[in-house]
Legacy VTK file of the C-alpha trace (Angstrom):
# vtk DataFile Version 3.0
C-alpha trace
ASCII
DATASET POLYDATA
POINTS 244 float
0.000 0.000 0.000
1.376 3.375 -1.071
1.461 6.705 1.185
-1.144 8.033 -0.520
-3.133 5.090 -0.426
-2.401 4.879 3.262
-3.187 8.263 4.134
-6.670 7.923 2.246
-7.888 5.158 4.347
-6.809 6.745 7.339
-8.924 9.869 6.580
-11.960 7.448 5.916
-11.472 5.276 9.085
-11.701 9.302 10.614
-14.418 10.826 8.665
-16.569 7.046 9.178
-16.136 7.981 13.125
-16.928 11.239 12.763
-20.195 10.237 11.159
-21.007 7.553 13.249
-19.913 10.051 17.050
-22.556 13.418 15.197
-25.021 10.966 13.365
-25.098 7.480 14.525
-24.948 6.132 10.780
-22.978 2.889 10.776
-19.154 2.879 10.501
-18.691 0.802 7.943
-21.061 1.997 6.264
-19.275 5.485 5.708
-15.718 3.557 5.882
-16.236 1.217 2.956
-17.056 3.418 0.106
-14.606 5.924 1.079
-11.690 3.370 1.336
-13.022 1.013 -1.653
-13.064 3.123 -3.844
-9.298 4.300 -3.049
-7.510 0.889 -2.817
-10.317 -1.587 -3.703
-12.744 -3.634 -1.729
-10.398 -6.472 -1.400
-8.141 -4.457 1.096
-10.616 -2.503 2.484
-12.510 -5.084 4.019
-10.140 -6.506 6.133
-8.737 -2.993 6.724
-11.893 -1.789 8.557
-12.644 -4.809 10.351
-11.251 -3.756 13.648
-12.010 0.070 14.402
-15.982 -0.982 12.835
-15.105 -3.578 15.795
-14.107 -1.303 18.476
-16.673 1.313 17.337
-19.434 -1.302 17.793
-18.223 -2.343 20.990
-17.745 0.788 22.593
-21.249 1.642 21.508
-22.611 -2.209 23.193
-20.899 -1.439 26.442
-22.301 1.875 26.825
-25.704 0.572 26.505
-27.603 -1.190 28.859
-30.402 -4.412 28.093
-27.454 -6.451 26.640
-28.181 -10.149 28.588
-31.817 -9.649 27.281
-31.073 -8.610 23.874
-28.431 -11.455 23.506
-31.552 -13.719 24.751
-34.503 -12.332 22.828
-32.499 -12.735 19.612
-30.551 -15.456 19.663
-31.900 -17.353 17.073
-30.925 -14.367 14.910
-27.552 -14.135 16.012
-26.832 -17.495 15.311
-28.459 -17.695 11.640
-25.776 -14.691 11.037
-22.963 -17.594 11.181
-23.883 -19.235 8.371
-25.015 -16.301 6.390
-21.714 -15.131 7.129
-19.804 -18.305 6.288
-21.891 -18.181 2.353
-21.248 -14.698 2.050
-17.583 -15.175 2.501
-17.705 -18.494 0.242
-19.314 -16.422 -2.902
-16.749 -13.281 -1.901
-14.147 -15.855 -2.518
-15.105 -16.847 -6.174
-16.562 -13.804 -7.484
-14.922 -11.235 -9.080
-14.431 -8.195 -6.092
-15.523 -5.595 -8.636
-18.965 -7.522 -8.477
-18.981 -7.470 -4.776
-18.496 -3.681 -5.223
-21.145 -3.123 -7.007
-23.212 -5.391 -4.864
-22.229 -2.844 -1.876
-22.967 0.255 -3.975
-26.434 -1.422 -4.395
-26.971 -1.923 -0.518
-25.697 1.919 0.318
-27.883 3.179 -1.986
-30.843 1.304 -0.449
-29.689 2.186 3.124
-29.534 6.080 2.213
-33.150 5.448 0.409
-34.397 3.986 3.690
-32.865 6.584 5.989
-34.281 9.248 3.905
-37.848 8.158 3.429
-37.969 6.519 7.216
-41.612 4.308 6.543
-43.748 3.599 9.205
-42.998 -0.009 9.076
-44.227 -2.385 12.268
-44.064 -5.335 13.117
-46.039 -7.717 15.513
-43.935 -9.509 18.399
-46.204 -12.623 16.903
-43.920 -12.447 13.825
-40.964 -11.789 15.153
-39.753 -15.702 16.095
-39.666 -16.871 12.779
-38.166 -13.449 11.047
-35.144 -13.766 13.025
-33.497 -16.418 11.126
-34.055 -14.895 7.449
-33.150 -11.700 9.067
-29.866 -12.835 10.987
-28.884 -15.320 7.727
-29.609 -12.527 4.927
-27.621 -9.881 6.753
-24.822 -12.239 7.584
-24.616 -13.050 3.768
-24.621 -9.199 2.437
-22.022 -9.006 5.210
-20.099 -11.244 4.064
-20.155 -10.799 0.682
-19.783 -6.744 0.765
-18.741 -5.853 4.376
-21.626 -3.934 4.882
-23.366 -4.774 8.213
-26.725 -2.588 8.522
-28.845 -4.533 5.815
-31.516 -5.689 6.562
-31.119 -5.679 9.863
-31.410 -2.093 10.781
-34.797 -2.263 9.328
-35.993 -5.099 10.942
-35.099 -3.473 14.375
-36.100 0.087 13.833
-39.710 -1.762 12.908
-39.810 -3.645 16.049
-40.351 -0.437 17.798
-37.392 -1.207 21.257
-36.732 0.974 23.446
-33.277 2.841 22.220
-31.165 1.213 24.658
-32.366 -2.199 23.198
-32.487 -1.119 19.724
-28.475 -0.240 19.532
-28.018 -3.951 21.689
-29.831 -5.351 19.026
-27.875 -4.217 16.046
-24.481 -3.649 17.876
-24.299 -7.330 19.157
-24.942 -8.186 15.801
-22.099 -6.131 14.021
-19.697 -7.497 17.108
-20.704 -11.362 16.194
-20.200 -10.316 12.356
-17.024 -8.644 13.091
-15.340 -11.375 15.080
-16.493 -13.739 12.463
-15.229 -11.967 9.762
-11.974 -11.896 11.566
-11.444 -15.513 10.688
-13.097 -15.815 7.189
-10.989 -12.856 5.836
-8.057 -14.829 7.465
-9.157 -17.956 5.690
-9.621 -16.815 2.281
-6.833 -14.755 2.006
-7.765 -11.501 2.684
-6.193 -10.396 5.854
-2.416 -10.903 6.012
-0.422 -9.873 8.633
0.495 -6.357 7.554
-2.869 -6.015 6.982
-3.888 -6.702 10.713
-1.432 -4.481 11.870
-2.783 -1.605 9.607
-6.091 -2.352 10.457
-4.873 -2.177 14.402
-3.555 0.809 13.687
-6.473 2.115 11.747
-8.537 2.001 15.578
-6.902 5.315 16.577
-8.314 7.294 13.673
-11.746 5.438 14.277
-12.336 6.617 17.864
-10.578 10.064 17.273
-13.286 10.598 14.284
-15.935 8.762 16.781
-14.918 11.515 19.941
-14.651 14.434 17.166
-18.653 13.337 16.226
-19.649 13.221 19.929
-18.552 17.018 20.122
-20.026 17.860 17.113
-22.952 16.929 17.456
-23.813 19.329 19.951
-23.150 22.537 17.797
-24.609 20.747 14.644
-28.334 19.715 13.717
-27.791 15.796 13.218
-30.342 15.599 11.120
-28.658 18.274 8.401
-25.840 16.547 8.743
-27.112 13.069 8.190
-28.853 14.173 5.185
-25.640 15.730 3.912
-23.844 12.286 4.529
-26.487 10.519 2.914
-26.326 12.421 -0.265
-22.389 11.749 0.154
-22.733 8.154 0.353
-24.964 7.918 -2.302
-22.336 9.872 -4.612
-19.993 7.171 -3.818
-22.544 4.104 -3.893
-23.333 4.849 -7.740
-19.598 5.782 -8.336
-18.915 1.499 -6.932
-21.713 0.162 -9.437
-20.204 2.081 -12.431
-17.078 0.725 -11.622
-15.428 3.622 -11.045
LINES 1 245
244 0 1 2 3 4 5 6 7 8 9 10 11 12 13 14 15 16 17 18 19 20 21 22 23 24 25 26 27 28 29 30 31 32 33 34 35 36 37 38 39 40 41 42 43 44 45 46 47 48 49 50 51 52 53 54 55 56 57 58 59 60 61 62 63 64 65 66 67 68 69 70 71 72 73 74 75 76 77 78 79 80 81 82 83 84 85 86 87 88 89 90 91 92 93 94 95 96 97 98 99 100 101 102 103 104 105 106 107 108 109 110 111 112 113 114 115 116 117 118 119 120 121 122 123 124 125 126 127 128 129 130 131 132 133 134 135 136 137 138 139 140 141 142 143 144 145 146 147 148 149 150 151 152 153 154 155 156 157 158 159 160 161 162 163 164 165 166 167 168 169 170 171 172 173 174 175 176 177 178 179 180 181 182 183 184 185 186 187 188 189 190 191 192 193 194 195 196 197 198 199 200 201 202 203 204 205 206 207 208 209 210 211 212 213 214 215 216 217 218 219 220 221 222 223 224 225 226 227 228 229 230 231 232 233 234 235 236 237 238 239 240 241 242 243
C-alpha cells in the first residue's frame, strides 16, 4: 500500500467515526465506500474490520439491556454464522468488482431507507420466525460486501425497542459479524499480517473521528448533517456500481 493510499484510508477510518460520534450512521457503512473506492474492496474489508469492531463495541458497552437482547435474539444471532460463512464463500469466487457493485447497491438502499424513514411495524407474533431470514440474509450481504446494517437495521427500527435495546440489538450483531469476519478474511486470504497491523492501527483514527462526532454533534443539527452524509454516500454508492 502506497502513502497516498495509506493516508486515504486513514482519513476514511476518521471521517466514518466522525459520522457515526454526530449521526449514529454505521461505521462501515461510511468507511467502505470511502476506502473502496481508493484501494479496492479487497483491502478494504479486512482494513476496517477492527475500528468498525471497536466502534461497535464501545457503543454495546455503553448501553444497557445487553443479557436480554443477547436472549430475545438469539436465534438471529446465530443464523448470522452461516449467512456469514456463504457470504464469505461467494466473496471468494466472485470477481471483487462484483462485490463492489453489490455494496454500492446496498448503500444506496440504506440512504433510500434513511431518507424516506416508513412507518414499518411489526407484531412480536412475527418476530420468532423473522429472526433467522433476518440474521442469515444480513450475515450473507455481510459477508459478501462488508456492509453490516442490511436488513437488519430495518428489521429493528420496525420492532419499535426501546433505544437502549435497539443499539443492543444491532451492535451485538455487528460485534458477532465482526469477530467472524476476523477468521473468514483470514481464511480466504484476505487479511495478512500487515494487513492486521494496519487495520490495528487504523482504531486510533476510528475513535478520534468517533470523539470528534460526539462534540459535534452538539453545535450541529444531526439531522442536516445526516442528510448531507447521505447524499455523500450515495455519490460514492453509484460511483462502486459504475465501476469507477
Amino acid at each position: 500500500m502506497t502513502t497516498a493510499e495509506m493516508l486515504i484510508a486513514a482519513a476514511g477510518l476518521a471521517i466514518a467515526g466522525l459520522v457515526k460520534g454526530a449521526t449514529g450512521i454505521g461505521y462501515s457503512t461510511t468507511a467502505l465506500p470511502i476506502v473502496a473506492l481508493a484501494i479496492g474492496l479487497e483491502r478494504a474489508m479486512p482494513l476496517v474490520i477492527l475500528p468498525s469492531l471497536s466502534s461497535n463495541l464501545s457503543v454495546m458497552l455503553g448501553a444497557s439491556e445487553f443479557r436480554s437482547s443477547l436472549y430475545r435474539f438469539r436465534t438471529l444471532y446465530v443464523a448470522l454464522v452461516p449467512g456469514l460463512m456463504t457470504g464469505l464463500y461467494l466473496l471468494a469466487r466472485v470477481p471483487t468488482s462484483s462485490a463492489a457493485r453489490v455494496l454500492g447497491f446496498v448503500i444506496l438502499a440504506y440512504a433510500l431507507y434513511t431518507s424516506v424513514r416508513p412507518d414499518l411495524r411489526i407484531a412480536n407474533a412475527h418476530e420468532s420466525w423473522l429472526n433467522v431470514p433476518v440474521g442469515f440474509c444480513n450475515g450473507l450481504i455481510n459477508g459478501l460486501t462488508g456492509s453490516q446494517i442490511m436488513p437488519v437495521v430495518p428489521y429493528a427500527l420496525s420492532l419499535g425497542l426501546a433505544p437502549d435495546a435497539l443499539l443492543q440489538l444491532t451492535n451485538i450483531a455487528f460485534t458477532l459479524s465482526s469477530l467472524v469476519m476476523i477468521g473468514g478474511l483470514a481464511k480466504i486470504g484476505f487479511l495478512s499480517d500487515g494487513v492486521l497491523l494496519l487495520s490495528i492501527c487504523g482504531i486510533i483514527p476510528g475513535l478520534t473521528g468517533v470523539a470528534a462526532g460526539a462534540r459535534l454533534r452538539r453545535h450541529i443539527s444531526p439531522a442536516a448533517f445526516r442528510k448531507a452524509v447521505l447524499v455523500v454516500l450515495s455519490i460514492m454508492a453509484a460511483l462502486l456500481i459504475v465501476g469507477r
